[in-house]
mmCIF file of the C-alpha atoms, coordinates in Angstrom:
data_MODEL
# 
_entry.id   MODEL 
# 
loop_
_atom_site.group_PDB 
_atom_site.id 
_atom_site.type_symbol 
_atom_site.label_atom_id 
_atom_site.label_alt_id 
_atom_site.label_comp_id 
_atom_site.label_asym_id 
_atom_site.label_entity_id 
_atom_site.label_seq_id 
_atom_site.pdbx_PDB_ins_code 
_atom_site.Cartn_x 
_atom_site.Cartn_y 
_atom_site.Cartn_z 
_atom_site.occupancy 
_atom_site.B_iso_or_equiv 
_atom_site.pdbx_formal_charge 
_atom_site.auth_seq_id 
_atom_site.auth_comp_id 
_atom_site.auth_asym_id 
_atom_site.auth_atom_id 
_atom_site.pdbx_PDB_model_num 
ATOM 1   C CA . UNK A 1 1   ? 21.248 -19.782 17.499  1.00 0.00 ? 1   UNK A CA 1 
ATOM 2   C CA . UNK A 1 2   ? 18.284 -19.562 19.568  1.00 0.00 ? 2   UNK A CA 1 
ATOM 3   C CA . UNK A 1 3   ? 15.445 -21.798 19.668  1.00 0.00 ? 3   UNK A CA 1 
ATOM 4   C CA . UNK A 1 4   ? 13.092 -18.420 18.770  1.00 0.00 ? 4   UNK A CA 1 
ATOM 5   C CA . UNK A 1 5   ? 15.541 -18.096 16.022  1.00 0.00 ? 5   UNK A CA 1 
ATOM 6   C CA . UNK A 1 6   ? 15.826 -21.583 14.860  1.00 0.00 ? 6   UNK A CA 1 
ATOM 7   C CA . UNK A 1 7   ? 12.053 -22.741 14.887  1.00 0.00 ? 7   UNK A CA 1 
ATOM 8   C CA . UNK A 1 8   ? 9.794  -20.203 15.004  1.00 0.00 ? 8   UNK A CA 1 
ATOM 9   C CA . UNK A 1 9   ? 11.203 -17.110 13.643  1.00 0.00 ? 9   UNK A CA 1 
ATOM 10  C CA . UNK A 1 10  ? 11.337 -18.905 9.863   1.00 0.00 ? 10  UNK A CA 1 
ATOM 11  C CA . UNK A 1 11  ? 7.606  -18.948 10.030  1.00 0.00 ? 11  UNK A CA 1 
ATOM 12  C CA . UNK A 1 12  ? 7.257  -15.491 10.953  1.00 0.00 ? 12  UNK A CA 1 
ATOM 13  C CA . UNK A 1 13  ? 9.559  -13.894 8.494   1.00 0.00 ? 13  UNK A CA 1 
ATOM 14  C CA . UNK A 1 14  ? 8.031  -16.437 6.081   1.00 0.00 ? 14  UNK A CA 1 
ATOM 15  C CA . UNK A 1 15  ? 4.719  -15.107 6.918   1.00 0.00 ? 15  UNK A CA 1 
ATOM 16  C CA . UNK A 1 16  ? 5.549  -11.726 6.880   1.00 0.00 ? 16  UNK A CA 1 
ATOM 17  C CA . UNK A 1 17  ? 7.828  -12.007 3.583   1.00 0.00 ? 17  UNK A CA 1 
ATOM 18  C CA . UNK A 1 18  ? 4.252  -13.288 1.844   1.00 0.00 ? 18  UNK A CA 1 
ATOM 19  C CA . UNK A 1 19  ? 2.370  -9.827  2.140   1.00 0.00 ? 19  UNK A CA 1 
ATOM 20  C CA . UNK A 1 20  ? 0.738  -8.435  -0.528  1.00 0.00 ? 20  UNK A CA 1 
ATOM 21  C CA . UNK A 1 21  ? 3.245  -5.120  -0.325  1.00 0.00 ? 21  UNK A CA 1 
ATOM 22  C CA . UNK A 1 22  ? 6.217  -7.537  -0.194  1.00 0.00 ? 22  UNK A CA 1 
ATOM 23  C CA . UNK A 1 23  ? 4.892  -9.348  -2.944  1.00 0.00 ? 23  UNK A CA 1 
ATOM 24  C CA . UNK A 1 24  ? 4.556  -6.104  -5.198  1.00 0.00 ? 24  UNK A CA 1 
ATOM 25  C CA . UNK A 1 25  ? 7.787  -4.975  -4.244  1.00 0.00 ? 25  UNK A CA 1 
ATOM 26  C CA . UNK A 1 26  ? 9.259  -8.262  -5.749  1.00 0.00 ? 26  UNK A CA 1 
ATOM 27  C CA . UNK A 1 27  ? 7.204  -8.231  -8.776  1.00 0.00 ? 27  UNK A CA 1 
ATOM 28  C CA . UNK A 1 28  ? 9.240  -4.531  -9.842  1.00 0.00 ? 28  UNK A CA 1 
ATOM 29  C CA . UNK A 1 29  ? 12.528 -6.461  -9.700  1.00 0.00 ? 29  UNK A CA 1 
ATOM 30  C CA . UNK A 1 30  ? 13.190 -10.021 -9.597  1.00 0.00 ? 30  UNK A CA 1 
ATOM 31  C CA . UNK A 1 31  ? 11.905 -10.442 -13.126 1.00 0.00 ? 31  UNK A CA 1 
ATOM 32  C CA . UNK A 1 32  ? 15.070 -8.707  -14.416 1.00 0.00 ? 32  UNK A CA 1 
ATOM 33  C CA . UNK A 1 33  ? 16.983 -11.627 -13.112 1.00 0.00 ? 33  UNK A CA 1 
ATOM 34  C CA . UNK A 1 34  ? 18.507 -13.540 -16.332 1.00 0.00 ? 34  UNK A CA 1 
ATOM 35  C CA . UNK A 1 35  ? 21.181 -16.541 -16.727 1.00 0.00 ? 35  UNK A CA 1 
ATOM 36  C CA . UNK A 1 36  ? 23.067 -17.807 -13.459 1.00 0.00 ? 36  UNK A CA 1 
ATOM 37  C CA . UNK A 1 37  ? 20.848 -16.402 -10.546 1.00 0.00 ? 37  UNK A CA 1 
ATOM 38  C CA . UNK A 1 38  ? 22.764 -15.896 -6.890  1.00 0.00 ? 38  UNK A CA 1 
ATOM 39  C CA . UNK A 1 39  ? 19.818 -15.158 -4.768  1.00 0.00 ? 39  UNK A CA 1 
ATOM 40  C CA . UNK A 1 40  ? 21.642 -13.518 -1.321  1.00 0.00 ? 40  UNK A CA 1 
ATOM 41  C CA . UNK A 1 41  ? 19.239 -14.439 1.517   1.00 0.00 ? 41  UNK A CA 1 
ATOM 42  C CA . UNK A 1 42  ? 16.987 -16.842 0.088   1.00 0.00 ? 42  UNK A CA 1 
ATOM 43  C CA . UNK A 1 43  ? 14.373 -17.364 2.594   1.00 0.00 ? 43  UNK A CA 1 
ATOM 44  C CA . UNK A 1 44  ? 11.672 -19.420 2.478   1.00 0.00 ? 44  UNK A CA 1 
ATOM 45  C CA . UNK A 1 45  ? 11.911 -18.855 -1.728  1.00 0.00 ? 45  UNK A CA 1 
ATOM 46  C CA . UNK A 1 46  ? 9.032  -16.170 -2.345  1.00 0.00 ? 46  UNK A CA 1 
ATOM 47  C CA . UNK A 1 47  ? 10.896 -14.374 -5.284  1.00 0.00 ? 47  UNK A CA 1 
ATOM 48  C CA . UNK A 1 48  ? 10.877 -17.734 -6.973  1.00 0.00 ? 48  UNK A CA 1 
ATOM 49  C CA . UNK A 1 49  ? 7.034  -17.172 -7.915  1.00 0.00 ? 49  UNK A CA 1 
ATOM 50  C CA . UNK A 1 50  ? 8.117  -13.752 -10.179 1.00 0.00 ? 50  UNK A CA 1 
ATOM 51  C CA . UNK A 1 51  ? 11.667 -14.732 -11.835 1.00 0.00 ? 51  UNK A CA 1 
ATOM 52  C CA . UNK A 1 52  ? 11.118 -14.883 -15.454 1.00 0.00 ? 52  UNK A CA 1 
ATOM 53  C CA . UNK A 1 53  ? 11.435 -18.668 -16.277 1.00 0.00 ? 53  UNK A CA 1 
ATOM 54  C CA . UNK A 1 54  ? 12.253 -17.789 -19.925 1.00 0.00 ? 54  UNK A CA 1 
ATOM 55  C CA . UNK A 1 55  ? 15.288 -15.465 -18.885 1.00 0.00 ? 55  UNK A CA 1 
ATOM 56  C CA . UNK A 1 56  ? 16.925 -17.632 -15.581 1.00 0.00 ? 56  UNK A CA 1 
ATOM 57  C CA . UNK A 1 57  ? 19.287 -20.705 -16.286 1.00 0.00 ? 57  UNK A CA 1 
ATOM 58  C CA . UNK A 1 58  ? 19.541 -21.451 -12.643 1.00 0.00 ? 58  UNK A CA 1 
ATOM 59  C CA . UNK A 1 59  ? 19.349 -20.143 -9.163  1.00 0.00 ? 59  UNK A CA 1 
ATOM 60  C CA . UNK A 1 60  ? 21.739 -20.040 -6.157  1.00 0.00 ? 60  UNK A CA 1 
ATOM 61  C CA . UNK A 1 61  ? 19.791 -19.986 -3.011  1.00 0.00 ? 61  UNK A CA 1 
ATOM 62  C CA . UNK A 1 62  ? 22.000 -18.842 -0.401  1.00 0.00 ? 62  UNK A CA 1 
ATOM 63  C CA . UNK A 1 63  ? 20.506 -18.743 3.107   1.00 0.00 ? 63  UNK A CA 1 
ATOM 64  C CA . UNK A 1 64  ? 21.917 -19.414 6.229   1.00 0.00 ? 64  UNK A CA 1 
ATOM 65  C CA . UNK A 1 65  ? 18.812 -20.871 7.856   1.00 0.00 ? 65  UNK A CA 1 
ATOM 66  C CA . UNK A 1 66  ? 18.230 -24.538 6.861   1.00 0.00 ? 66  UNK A CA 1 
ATOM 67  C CA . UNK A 1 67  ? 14.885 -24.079 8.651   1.00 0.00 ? 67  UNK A CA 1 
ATOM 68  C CA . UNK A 1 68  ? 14.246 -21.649 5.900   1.00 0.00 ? 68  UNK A CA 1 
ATOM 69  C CA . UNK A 1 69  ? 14.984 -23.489 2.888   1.00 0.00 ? 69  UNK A CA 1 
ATOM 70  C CA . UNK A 1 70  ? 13.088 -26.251 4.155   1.00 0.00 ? 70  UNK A CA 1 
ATOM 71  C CA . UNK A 1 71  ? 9.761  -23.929 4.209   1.00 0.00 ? 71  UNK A CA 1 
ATOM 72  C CA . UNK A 1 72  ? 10.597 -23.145 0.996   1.00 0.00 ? 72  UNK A CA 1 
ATOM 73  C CA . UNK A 1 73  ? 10.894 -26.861 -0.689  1.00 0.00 ? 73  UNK A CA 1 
ATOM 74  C CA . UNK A 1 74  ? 6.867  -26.976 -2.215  1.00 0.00 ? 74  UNK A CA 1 
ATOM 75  C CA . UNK A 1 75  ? 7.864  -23.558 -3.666  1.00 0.00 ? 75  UNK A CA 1 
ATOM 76  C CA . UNK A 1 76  ? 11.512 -24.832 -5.128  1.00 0.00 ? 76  UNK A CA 1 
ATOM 77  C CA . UNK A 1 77  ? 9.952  -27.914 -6.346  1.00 0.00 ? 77  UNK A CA 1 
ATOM 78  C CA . UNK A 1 78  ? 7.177  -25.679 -8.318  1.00 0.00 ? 78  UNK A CA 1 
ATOM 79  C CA . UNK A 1 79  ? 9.802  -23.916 -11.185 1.00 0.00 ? 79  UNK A CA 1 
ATOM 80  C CA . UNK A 1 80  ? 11.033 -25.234 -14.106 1.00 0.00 ? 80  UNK A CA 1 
ATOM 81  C CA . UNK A 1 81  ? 15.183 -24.341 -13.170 1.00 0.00 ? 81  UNK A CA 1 
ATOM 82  C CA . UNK A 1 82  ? 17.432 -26.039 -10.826 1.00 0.00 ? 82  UNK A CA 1 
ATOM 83  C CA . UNK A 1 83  ? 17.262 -24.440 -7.500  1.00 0.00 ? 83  UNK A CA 1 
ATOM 84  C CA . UNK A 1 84  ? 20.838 -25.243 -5.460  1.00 0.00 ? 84  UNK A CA 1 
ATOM 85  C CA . UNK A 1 85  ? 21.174 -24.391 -1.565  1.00 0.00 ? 85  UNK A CA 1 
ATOM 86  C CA . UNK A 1 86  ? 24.414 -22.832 -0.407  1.00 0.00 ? 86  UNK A CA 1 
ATOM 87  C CA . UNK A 1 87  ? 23.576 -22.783 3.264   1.00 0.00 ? 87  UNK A CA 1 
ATOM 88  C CA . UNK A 1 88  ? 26.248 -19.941 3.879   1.00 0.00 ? 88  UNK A CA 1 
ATOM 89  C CA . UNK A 1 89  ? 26.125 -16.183 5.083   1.00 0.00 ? 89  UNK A CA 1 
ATOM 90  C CA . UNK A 1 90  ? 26.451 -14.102 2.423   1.00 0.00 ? 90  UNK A CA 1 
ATOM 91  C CA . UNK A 1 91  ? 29.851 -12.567 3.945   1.00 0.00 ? 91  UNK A CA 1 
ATOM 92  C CA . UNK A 1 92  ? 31.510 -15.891 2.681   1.00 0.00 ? 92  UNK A CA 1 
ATOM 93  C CA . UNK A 1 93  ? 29.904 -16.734 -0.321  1.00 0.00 ? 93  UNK A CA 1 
ATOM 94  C CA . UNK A 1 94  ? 31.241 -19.758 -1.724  1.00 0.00 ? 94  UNK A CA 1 
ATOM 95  C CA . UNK A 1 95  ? 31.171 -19.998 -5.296  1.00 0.00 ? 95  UNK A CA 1 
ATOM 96  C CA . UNK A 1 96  ? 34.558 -18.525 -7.125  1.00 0.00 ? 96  UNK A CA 1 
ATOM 97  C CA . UNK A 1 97  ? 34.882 -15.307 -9.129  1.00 0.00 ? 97  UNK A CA 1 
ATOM 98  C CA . UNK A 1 98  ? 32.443 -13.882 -11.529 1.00 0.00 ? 98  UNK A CA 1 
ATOM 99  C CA . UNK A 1 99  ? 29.906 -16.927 -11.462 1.00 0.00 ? 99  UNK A CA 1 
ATOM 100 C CA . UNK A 1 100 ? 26.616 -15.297 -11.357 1.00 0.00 ? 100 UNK A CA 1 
ATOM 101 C CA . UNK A 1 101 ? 25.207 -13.189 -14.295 1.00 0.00 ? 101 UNK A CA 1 
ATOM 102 C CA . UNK A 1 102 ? 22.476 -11.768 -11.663 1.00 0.00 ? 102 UNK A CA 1 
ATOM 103 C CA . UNK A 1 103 ? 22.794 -11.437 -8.152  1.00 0.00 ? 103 UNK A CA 1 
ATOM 104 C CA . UNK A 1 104 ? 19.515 -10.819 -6.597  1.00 0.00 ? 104 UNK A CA 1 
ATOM 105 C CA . UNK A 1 105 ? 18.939 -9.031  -2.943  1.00 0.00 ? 105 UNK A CA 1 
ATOM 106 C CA . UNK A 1 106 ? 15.296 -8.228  -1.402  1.00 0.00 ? 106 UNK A CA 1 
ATOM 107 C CA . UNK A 1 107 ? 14.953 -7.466  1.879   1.00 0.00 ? 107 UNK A CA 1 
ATOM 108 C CA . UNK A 1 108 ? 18.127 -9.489  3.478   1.00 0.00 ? 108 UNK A CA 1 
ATOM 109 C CA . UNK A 1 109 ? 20.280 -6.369  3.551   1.00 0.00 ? 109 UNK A CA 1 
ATOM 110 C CA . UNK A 1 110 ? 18.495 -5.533  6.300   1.00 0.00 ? 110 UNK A CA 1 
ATOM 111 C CA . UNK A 1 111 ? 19.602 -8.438  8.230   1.00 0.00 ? 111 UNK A CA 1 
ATOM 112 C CA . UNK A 1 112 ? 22.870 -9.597  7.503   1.00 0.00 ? 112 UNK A CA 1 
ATOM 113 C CA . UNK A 1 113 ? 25.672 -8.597  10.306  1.00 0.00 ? 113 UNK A CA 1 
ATOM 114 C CA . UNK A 1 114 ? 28.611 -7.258  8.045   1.00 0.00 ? 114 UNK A CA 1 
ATOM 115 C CA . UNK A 1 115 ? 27.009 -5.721  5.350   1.00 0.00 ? 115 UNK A CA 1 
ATOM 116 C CA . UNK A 1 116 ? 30.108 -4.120  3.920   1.00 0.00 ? 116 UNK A CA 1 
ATOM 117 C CA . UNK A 1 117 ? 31.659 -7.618  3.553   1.00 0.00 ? 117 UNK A CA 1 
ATOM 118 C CA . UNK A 1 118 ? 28.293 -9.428  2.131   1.00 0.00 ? 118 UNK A CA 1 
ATOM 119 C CA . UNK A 1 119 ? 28.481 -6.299  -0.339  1.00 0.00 ? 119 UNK A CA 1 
ATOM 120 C CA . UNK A 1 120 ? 32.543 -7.237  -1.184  1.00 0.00 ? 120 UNK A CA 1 
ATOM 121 C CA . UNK A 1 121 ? 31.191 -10.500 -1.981  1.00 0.00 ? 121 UNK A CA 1 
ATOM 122 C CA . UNK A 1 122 ? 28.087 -9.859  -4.173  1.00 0.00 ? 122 UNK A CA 1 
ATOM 123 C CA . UNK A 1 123 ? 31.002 -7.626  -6.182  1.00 0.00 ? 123 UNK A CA 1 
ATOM 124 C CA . UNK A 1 124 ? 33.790 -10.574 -6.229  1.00 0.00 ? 124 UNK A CA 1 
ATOM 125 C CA . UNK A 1 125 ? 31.054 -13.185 -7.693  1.00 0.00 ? 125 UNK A CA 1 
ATOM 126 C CA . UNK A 1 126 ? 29.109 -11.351 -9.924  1.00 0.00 ? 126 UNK A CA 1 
ATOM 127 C CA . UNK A 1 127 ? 30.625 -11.413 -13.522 1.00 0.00 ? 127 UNK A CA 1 
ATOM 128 C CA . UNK A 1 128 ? 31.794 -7.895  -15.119 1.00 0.00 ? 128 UNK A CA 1 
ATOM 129 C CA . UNK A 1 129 ? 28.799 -6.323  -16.639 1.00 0.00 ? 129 UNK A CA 1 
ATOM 130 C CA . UNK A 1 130 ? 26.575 -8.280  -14.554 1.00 0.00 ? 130 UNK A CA 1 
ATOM 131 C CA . UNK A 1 131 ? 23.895 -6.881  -12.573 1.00 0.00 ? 131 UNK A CA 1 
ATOM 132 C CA . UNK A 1 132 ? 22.359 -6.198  -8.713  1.00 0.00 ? 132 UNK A CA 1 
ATOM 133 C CA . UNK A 1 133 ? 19.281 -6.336  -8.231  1.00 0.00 ? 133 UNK A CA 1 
ATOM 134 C CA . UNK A 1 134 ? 17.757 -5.226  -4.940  1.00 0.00 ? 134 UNK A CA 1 
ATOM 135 C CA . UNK A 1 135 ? 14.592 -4.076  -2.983  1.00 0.00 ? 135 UNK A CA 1 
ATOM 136 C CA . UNK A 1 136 ? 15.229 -3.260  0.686   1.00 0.00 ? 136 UNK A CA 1 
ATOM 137 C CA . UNK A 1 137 ? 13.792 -1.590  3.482   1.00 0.00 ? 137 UNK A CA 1 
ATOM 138 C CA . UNK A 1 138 ? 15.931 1.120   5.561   1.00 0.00 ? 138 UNK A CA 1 
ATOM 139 C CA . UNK A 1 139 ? 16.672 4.759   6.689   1.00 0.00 ? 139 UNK A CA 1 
ATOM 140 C CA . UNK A 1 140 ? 13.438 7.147   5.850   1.00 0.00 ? 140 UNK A CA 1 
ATOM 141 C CA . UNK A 1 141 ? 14.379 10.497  4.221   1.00 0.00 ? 141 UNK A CA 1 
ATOM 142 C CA . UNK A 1 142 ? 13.067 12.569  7.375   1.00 0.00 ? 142 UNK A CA 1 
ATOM 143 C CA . UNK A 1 143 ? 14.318 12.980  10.415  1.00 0.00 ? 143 UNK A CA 1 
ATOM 144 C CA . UNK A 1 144 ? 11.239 12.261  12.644  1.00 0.00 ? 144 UNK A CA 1 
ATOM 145 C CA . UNK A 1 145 ? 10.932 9.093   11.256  1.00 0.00 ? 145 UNK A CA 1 
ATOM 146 C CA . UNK A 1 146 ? 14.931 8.402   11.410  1.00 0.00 ? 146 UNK A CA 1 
ATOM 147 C CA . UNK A 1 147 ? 15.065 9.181   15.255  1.00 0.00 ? 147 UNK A CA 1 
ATOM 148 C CA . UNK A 1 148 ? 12.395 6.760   15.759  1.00 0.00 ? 148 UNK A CA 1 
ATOM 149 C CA . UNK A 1 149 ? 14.039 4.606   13.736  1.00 0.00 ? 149 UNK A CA 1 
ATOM 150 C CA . UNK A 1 150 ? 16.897 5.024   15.498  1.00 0.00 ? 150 UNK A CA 1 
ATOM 151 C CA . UNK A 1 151 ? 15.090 4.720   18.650  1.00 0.00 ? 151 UNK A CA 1 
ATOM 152 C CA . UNK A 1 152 ? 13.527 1.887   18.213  1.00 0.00 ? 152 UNK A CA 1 
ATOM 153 C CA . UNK A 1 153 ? 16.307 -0.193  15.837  1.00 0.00 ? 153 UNK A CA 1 
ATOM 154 C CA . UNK A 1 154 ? 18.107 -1.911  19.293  1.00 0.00 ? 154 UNK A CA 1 
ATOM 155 C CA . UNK A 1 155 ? 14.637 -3.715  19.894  1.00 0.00 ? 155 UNK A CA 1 
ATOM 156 C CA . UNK A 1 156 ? 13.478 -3.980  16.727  1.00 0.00 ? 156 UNK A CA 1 
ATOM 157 C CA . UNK A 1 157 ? 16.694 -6.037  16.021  1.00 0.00 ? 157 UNK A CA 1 
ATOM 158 C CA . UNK A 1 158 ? 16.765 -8.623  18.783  1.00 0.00 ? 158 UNK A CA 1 
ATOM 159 C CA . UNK A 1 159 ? 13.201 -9.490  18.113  1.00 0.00 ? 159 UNK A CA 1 
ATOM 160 C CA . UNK A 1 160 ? 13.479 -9.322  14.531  1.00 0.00 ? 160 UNK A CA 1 
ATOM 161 C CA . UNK A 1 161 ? 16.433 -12.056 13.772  1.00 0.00 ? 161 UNK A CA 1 
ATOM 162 C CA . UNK A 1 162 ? 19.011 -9.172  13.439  1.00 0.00 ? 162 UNK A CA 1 
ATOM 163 C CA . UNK A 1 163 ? 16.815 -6.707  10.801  1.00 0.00 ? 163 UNK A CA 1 
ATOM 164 C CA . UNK A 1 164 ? 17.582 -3.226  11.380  1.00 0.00 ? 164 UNK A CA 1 
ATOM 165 C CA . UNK A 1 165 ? 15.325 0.123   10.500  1.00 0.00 ? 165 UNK A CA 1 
ATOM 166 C CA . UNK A 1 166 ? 17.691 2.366   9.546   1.00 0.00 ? 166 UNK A CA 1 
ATOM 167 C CA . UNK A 1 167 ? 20.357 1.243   7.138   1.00 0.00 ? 167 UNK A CA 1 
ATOM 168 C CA . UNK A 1 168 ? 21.081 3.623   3.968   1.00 0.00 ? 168 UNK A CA 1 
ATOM 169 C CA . UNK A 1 169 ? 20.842 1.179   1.411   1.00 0.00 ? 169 UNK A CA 1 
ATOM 170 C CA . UNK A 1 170 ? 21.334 2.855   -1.710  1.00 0.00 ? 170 UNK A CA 1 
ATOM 171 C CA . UNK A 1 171 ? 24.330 4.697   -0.094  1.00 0.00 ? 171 UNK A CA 1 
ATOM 172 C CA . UNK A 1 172 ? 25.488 1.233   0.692   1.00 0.00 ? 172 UNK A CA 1 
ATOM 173 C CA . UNK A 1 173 ? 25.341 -0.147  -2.753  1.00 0.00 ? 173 UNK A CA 1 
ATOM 174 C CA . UNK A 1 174 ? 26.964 2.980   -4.208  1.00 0.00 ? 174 UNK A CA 1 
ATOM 175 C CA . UNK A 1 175 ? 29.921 3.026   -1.457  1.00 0.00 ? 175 UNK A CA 1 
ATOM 176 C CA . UNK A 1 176 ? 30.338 -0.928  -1.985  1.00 0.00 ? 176 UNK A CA 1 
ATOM 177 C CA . UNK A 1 177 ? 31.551 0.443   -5.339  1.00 0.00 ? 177 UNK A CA 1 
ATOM 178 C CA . UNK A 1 178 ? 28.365 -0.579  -7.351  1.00 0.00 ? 178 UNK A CA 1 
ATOM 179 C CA . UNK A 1 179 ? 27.181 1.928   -9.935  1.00 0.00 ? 179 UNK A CA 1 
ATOM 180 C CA . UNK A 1 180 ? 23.238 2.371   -9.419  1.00 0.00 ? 180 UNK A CA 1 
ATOM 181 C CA . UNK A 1 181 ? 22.079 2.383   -12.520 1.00 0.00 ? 181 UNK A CA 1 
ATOM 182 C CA . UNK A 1 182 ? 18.071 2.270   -11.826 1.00 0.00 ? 182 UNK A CA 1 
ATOM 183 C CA . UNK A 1 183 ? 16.679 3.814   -8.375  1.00 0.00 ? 183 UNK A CA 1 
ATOM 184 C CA . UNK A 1 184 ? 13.142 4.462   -6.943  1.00 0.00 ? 184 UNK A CA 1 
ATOM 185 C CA . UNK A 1 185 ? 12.343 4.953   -3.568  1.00 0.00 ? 185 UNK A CA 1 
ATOM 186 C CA . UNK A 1 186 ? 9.533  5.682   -1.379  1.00 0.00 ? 186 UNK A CA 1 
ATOM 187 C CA . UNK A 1 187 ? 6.646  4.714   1.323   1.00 0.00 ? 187 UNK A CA 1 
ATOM 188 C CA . UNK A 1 188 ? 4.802  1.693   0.680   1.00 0.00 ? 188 UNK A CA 1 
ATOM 189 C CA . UNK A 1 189 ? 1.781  0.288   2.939   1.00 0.00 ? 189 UNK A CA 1 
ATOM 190 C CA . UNK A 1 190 ? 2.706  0.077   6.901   1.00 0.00 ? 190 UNK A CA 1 
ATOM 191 C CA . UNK A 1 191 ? 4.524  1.496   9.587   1.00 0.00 ? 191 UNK A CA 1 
ATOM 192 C CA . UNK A 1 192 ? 6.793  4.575   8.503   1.00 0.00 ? 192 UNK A CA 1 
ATOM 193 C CA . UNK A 1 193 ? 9.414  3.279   10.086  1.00 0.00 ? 193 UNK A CA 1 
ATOM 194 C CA . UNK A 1 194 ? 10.108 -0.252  8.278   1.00 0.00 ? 194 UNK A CA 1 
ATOM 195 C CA . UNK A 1 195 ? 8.136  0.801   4.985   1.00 0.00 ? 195 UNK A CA 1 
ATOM 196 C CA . UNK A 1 196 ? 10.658 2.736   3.142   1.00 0.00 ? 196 UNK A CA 1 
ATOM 197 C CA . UNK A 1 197 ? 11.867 1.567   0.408   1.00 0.00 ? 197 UNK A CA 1 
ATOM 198 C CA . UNK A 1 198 ? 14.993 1.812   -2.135  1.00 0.00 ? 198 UNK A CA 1 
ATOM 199 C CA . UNK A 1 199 ? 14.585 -0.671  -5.378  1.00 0.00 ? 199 UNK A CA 1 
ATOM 200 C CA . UNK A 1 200 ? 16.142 -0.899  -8.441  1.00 0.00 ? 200 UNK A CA 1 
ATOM 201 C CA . UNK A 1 201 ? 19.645 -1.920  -10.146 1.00 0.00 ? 201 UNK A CA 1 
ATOM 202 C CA . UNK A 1 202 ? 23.302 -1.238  -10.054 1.00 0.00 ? 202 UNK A CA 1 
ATOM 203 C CA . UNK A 1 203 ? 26.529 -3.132  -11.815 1.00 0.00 ? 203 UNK A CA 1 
# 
């Protein structure tokens, strides 16, 4: 890992992650989160601020980036649930079968390298019946936008700690062999081509 990657990308996506468009995005799904929480790419911890303390039990934070999760202690430190770092990529996720009642996803599809595998994972630790939850950026519906995406994606990653434009991320879910259950998509504030947006559920 870089030094860019190590000390001062955290603050940026940590900065960036704190918008007011980010933070309504979060506010439409995180508060379905209930009982034992596996948070896949915690960050610097700013869905913690809109899970439903009444509902959550506990939360997994996995997240790769210690640099991360120590931006995010004052926010860990503010809820009423235990908060436990896995410092792990979520393509090895390392708690055993069917542990988490809710695994939660925003914006960290994006990033991580083998999505298919991250995907396998979410699957192999979330109970039966137990539910996704996800808001991610990715591939626009048009094709203007998608060819700049597309364009633009190669850059866009190196700069961005590995994010990528154009992923299909419902597709993903659904070919992981998740059943969407809720879906919305659409624009929301900023460039076209990293402010699409696919939210929802799937089990």
């Amino acid at each position: 890992m870089s030094l860019y990657e190590r000390h001062v990308l955290p603050h940026i996506v940590n900065c960036v992650c704190g918008s007011s468009s980010m933070r309504r995005q979060r506010e439409k799904v995180v508060p379905a989160a209930h009982g034992k929480v596996l948070e896949v790419g915690f960050g610097t911890g700013h869905n913690l601020a809109h899970y439903d303390r009444r509902r959550v039990a506990s939360v997994w934070a996995l997240e790769p980036s210690r640099e991360s999760w120590e931006l995010a202690r004052s926010r860990v430190i503010s809820v009423p649930f235990p908060v436990e770092y896995l410092p792990s990529g979520a393509e090895e996720i390392p708690l055993a079968d069917d542990a988490a009642d809710t695994v939660v996803v925003t914006f960290a599809l994006c990033t991580i390298p083998d999505i298919a595998a991250a995907l396998a994972e979410i699957r192999r630790v979330l109970r039966p019946g137990g539910e996704l939850v996800f808001c991610e950026h990715g591939a626009a519906p048009e094709a203007g936008v998608t060819r700049w995406q597309d364009r633009i994606d190669p850059f866009w990653s190196r700069v961005a700690g590995g994010c990528h434009l154009n992923r299909p991320i419902a597709a993903l879910i659904a070919g992981a062999g998740f059943r969407i259950e809720r879906l919305e998509e659409g624009y929301v504030s900023g460039p076209r081509i990293a402010s699409y947006h696919s939210w929802g559920a799937a089990t």
